[in-house]
C-alpha positions as CSV (number, residue, x, y, z in Angstrom):
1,X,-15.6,112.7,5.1
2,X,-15.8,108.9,6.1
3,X,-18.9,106.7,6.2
4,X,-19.3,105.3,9.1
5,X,-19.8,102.5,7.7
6,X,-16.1,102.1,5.9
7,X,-14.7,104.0,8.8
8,X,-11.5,102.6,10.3
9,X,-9.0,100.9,8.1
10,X,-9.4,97.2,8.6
11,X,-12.9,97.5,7.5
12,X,-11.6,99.5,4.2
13,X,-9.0,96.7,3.7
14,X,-11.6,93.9,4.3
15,X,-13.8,95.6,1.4
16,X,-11.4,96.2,-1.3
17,X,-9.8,92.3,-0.6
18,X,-13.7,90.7,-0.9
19,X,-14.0,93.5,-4.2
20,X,-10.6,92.2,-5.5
21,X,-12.0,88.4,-5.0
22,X,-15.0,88.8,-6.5
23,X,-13.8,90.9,-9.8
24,X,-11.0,87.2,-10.0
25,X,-13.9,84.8,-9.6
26,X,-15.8,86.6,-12.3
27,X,-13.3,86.6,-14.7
28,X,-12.0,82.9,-13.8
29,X,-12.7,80.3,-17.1
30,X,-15.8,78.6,-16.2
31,X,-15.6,74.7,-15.7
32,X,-16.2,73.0,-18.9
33,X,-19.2,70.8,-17.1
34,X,-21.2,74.2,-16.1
35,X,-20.3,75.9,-19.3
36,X,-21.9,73.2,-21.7
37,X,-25.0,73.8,-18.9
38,X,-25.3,77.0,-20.0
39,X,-24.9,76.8,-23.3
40,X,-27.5,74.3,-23.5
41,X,-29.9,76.1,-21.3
42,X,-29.3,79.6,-23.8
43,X,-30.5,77.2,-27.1
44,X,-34.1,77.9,-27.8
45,X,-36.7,75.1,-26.5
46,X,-37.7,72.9,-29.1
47,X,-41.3,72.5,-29.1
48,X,-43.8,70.1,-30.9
49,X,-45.2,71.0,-33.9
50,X,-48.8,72.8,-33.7
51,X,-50.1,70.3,-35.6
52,X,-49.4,67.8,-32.2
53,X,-51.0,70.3,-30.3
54,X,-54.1,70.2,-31.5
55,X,-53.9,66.3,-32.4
56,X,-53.4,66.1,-28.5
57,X,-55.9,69.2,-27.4
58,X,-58.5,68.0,-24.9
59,X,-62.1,69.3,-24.6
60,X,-64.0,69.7,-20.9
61,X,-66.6,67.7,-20.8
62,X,-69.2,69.2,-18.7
63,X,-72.2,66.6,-19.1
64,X,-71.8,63.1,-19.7
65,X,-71.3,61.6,-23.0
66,X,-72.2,57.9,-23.9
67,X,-69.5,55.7,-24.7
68,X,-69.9,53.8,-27.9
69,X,-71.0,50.0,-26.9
70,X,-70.6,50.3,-22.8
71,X,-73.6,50.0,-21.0
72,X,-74.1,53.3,-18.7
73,X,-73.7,52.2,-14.7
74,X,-76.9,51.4,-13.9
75,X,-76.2,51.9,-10.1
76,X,-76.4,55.6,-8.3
77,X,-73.7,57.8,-9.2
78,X,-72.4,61.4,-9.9
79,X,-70.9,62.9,-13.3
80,X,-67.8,64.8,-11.7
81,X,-65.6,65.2,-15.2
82,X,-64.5,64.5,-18.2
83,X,-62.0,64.9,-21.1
84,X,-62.5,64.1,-25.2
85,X,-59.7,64.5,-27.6
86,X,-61.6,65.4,-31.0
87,X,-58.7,65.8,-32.8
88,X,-56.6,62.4,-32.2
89,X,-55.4,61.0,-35.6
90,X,-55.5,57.7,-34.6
91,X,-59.6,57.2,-33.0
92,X,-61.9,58.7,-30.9
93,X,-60.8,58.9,-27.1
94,X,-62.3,59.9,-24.1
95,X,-62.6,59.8,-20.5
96,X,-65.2,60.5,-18.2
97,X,-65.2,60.2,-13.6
98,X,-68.0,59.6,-11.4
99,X,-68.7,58.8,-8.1
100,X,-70.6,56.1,-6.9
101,X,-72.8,55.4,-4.0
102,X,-72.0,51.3,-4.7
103,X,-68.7,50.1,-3.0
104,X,-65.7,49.0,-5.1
105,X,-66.5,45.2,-5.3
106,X,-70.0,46.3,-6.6
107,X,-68.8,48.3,-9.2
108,X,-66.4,46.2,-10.2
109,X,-68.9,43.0,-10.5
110,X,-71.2,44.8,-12.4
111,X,-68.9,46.1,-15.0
112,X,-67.8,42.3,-15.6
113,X,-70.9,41.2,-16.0
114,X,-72.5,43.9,-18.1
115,X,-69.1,44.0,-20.5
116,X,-69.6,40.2,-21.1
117,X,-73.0,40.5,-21.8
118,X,-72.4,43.5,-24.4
119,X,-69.9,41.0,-26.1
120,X,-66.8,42.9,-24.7
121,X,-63.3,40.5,-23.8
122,X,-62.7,41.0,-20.9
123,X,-58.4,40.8,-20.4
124,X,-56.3,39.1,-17.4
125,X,-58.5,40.8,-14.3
126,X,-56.0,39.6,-11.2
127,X,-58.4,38.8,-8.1
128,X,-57.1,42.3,-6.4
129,X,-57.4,44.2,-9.2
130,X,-59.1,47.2,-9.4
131,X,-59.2,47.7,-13.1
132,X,-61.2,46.0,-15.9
133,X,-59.9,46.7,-19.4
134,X,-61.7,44.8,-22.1
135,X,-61.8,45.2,-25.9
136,X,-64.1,44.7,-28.7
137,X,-63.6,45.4,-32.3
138,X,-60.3,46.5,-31.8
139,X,-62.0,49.5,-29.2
140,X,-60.7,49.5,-25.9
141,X,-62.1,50.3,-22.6
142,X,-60.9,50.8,-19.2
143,X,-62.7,51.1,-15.8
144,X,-60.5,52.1,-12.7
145,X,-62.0,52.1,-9.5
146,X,-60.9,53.5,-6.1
147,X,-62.3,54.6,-2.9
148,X,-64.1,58.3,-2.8
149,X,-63.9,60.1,0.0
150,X,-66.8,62.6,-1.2
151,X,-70.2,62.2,1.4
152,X,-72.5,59.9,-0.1
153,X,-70.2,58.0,-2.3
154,X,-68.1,55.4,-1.8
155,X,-66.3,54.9,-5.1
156,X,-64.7,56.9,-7.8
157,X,-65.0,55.2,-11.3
158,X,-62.8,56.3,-14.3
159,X,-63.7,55.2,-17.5
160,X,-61.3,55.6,-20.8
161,X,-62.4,54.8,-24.1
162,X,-60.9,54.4,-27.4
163,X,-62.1,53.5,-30.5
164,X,-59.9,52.7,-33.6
165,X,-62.2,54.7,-35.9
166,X,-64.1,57.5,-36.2
């Protein structure tokens, strides 16, 4: 009994000549180029140590947190998130967002001014710029601004801190 599928004996032939074609191409040597691909890709993954991991874990902030020796913005804004690394070998880091009803210029002025006046150095600021990063006591702190398209506020501010000690 014939299938109709198979019936009729060009379609037969045409089946056992793509069969034949494909049993050659699977036992054809495999180009040198795609066979160090594969042997590459069949090596386990080499991960960090866990050690790394937790040195680089983050923790959610879910409230604010007060960054050592920055004045808090004294203009209207919104905690939307932040990150602190507990476990960094190296200092204390973190980084907090917020959105702010003050435009960009604003913001930006009154970080100058209130960094100064905390006794922060304030680095090369180009007249465009829309970062301040400023260092004091070998801490470090960066303020990027950019516009927020949230109702009510006009500016997004992220702030990163890090501290050389504990």
């Amino acid at each position: 009994m014939a299938l109709p599928l198979l019936s009729g004996s060009l379609k037969v032939t045409r089946l056992i000549q793509t069969l034949l074609a494909l049993c050659v191409v699977a036992t054809a040597p495999m180009p040198a180029a795609l066979a160090d691909t594969y042997s590459k890709a069949a090596q386990p993954r080499q991960f960090r140590p866990v050690t790394a991991d937790r040195e680089y874990a983050s923790e959610i902030l879910t409230q604010p947190v007060d960054i050592p020796g920055v004045p808090p913005f004294t203009g209207r804004s919104k905690f939307l998130s932040g990150l602190r690394y507990p476990n960094d070998r190296l200092g204390y880091r973190i980084g907090l967002t917020y959105a702010a009803t003050e435009d960009e210029n604003q913001v930006l002025e009154w970080y100058k001014t209130s960094l100064t006046s905390y006794s922060w150095k304030l680095l090369d600021i180009s007249p465009d710029a829309k970062t301040i990063t400023a260092v004091k006591e070998g801490n470090t702190f960066t303020v990027r601004i950019s516009p927020n398209h949230v109702p009510g506020y006009r500016t997004v501010m992220v702030l990163s801190f890090k501290s050389v000690s504990r």
